[in-house]
C-alpha positions in Angstrom: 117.9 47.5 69.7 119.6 44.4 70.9 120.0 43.2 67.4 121.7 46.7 66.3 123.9 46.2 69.6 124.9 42.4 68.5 125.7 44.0 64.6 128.1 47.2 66.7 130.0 44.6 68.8 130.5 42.3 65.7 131.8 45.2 64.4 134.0 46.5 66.8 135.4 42.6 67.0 136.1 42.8 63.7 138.3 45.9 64.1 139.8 44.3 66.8 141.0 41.7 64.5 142.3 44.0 61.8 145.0 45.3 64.7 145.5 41.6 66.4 146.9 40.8 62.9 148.9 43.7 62.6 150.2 43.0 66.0 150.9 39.5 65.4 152.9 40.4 62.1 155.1 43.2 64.0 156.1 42.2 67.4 158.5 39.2 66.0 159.7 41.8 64.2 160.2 44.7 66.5 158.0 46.9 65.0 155.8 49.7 66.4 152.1 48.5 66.7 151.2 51.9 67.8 152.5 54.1 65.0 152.7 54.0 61.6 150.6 52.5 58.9 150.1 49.4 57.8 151.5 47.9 54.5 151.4 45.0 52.8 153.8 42.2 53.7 154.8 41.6 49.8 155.7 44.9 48.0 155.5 47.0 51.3 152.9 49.3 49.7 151.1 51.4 52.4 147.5 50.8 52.4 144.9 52.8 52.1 141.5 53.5 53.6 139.1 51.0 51.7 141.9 48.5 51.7 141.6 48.2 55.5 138.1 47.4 55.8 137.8 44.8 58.4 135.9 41.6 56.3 135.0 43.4 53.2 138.4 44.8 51.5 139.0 41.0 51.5 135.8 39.8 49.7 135.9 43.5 47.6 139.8 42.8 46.6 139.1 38.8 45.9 141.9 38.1 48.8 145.1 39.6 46.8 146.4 43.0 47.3 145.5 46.2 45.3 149.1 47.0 44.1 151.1 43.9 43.9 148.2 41.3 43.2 150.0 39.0 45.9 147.5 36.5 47.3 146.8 37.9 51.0 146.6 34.9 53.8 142.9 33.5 54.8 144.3 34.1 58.0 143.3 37.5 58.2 139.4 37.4 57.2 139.0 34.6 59.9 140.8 36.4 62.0 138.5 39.3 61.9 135.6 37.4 61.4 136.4 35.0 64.2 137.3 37.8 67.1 133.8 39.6 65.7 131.9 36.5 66.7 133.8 35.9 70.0 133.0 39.7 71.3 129.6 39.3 70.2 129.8 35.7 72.4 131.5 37.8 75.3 128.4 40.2 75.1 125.4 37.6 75.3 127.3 35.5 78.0 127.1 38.9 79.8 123.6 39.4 79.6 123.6 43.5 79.6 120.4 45.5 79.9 122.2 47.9 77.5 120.2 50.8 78.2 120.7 50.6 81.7 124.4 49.0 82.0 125.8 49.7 85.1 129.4 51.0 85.3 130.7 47.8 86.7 129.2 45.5 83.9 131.0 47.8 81.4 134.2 47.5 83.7 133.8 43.8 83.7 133.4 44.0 79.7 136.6 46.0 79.1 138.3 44.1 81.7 137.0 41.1 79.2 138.1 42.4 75.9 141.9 43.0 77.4 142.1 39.3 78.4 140.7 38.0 75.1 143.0 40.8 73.2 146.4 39.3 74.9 145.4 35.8 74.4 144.2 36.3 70.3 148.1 38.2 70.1 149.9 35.7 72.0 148.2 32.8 70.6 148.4 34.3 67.0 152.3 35.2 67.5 152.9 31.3 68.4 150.6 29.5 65.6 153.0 31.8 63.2 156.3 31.8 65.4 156.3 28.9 67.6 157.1 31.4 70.2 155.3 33.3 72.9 155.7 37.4 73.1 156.7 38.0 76.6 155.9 41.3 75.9 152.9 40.8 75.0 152.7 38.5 78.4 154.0 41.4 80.5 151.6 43.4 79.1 149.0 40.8 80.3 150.6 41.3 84.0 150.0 45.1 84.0 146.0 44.1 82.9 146.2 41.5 86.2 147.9 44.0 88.4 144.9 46.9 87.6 141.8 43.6 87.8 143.3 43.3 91.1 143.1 46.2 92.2 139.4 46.7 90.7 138.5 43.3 92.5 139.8 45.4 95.8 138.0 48.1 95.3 135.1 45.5 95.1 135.9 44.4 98.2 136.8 40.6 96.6 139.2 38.7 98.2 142.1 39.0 96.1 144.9 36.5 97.7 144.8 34.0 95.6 145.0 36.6 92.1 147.9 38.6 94.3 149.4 34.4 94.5 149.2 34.0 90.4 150.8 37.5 89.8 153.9 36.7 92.2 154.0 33.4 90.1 153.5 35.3 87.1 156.4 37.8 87.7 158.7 34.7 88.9 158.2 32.9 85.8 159.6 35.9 83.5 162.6 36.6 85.7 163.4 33.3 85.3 162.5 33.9 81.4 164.1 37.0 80.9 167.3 37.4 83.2 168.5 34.7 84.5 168.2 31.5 81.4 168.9 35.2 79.0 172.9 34.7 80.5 172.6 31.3 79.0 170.7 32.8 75.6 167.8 30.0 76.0 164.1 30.6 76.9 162.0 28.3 78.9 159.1 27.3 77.0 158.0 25.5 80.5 158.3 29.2 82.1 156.3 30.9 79.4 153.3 27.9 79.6 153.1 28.6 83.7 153.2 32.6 83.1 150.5 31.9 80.2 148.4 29.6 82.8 148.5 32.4 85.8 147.8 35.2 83.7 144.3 33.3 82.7 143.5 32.2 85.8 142.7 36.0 87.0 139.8 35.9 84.9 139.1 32.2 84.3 137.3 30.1 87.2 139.6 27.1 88.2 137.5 24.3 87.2 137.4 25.8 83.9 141.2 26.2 83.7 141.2 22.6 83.8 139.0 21.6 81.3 140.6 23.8 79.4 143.7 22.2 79.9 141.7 19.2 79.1 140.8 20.3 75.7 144.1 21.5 75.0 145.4 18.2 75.8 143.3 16.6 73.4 143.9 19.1 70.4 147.6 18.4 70.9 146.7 15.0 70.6 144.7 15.7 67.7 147.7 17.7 65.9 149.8 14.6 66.7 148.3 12.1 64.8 147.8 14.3 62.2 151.2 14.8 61.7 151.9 11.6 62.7 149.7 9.8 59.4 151.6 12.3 57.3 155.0 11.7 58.0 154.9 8.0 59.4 157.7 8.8 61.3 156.9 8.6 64.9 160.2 8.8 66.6 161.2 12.0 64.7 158.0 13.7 65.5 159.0 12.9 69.5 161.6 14.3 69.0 161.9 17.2 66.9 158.8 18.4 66.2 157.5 19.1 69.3 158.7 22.7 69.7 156.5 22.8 66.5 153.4 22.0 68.3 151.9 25.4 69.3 150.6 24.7 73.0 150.0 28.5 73.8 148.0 28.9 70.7 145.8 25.8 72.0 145.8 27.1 75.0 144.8 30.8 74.2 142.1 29.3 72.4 140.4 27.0 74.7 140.5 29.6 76.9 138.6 31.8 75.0 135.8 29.6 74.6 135.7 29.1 78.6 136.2 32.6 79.5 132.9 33.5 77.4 131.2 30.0 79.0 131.8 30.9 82.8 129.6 34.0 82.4 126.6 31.5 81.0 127.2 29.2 83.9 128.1 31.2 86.5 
């Protein structure tokens, strides 16, 4: 039974990946992720039933398209096969007596699955665009705002979540209205907003380890880029907008989110 319920989830992840790469190709481009069907990037050919597969219509088509035999991006089978394995993660670290889950494990679980959705699409959207959604962010905001008032209803003490969401909303005014007049963004604004919105489902010891790691991929990412260009003061310089710290971020905290419910 628990094997069957391991293979569901994996494949339920799976699909979950499928629409975190559609959403990460249309949001930078102001499409509807809600409504209408998806299409391949190169000819714009809608696609049909067995070419959206999660996994297999990769493997099946050999990685290129049906109609315009356009390589598709590896991106998208780890994708899926990645966020399978992370909601099948999620659903060990939660330890469920499946046949008798009680209706505040499953709220727990969903509550879950949102956090890890926004950070897949916000990390995804900066690896490719070196730019985080604040969409997708406020999005995030209106998951914290209900958590809250599900960890009030379980009588938690919710002041210091209430704190991060006031910090949260701060961060994209400041984003959105008033550096908008001066047609910037703060990338500082958008890392804090990122940072909050985790830390309403993330312990705070954990935050900082995750911090930690993220630290150390950067660092990582550095000297790669570093031995390939040899050109140290450039890469200071210029190619540090280039450095995805969201998408490092997102990721670490992933792994911790799934980790606290082993620990803790």
């Amino acid at each position: 039974m628990e094997i069957l319920s391991y293979i569901l989830i994996f494949i339920i992840g799976s699909l979950f990946g499928s629409f975190y790469s559609l959403a990460i190709y249309r949001i930078p481009i102001k499409q509807s992720i809600m409504h209408g069907r998806s299409y391949c990037p190169n000819c714009n050919h809608k696609l049909g039933f067995f070419d959206l597969i999660p996994i297999f219509s990769y493997i099946f088509l050999g990685g290129k398209c049906r109609y315009c035999e356009q390589k598709i991006r590896k991106r998208y089978i780890l994708l899926e096969i990645s966020t399978g394995l992370v909601f099948v993660a999620f659903l060990m670290s939660l330890n469920l007596n499946i046949p008798y889950v009680k209706p505040y494990e499953i709220l727990y679980l969903v509550f879950g699955i949102l956090c890890i959705s926004v950070l897949y699409i916000i990390g995804g959207i900066e690896k490719e665009k070196h730019y985080i959604s604040n969409s997708t962010l406020l999005v995030g905001v209106l998951f914290q705002f209900v958590h809250i008032i599900y960890l009030y209803m379980l009588n938690v003490n919710v002041y210091k979540y209430v704190i991060y969401l006031f910090f949260m909303l701060i961060c994209i005014l400041v984003n959105t209205i008033f550096l908008k007049k001066k047609a910037r963004r703060s990338y500082t604004a958008e890392i804090l907003t990122l940072c909050f919105y985790i830390a309403t489902f993330v312990r705070e010891e954990l935050i900082i380890i995750s911090i930690i790691l993220t630290l150390f991929l950067i660092a990582i990412k550095i000297n790669i880029i570093s031995k390939k260009d040899n050109k140290e003061n450039i890469l200071i310089n210029k190619n540090n907008a280039n450095i995805p710290i969201g998408f490092y971020l997102c990721f670490t905290n992933i792994i911790m989110l799934v980790i606290q419910n082993f620990i803790f």
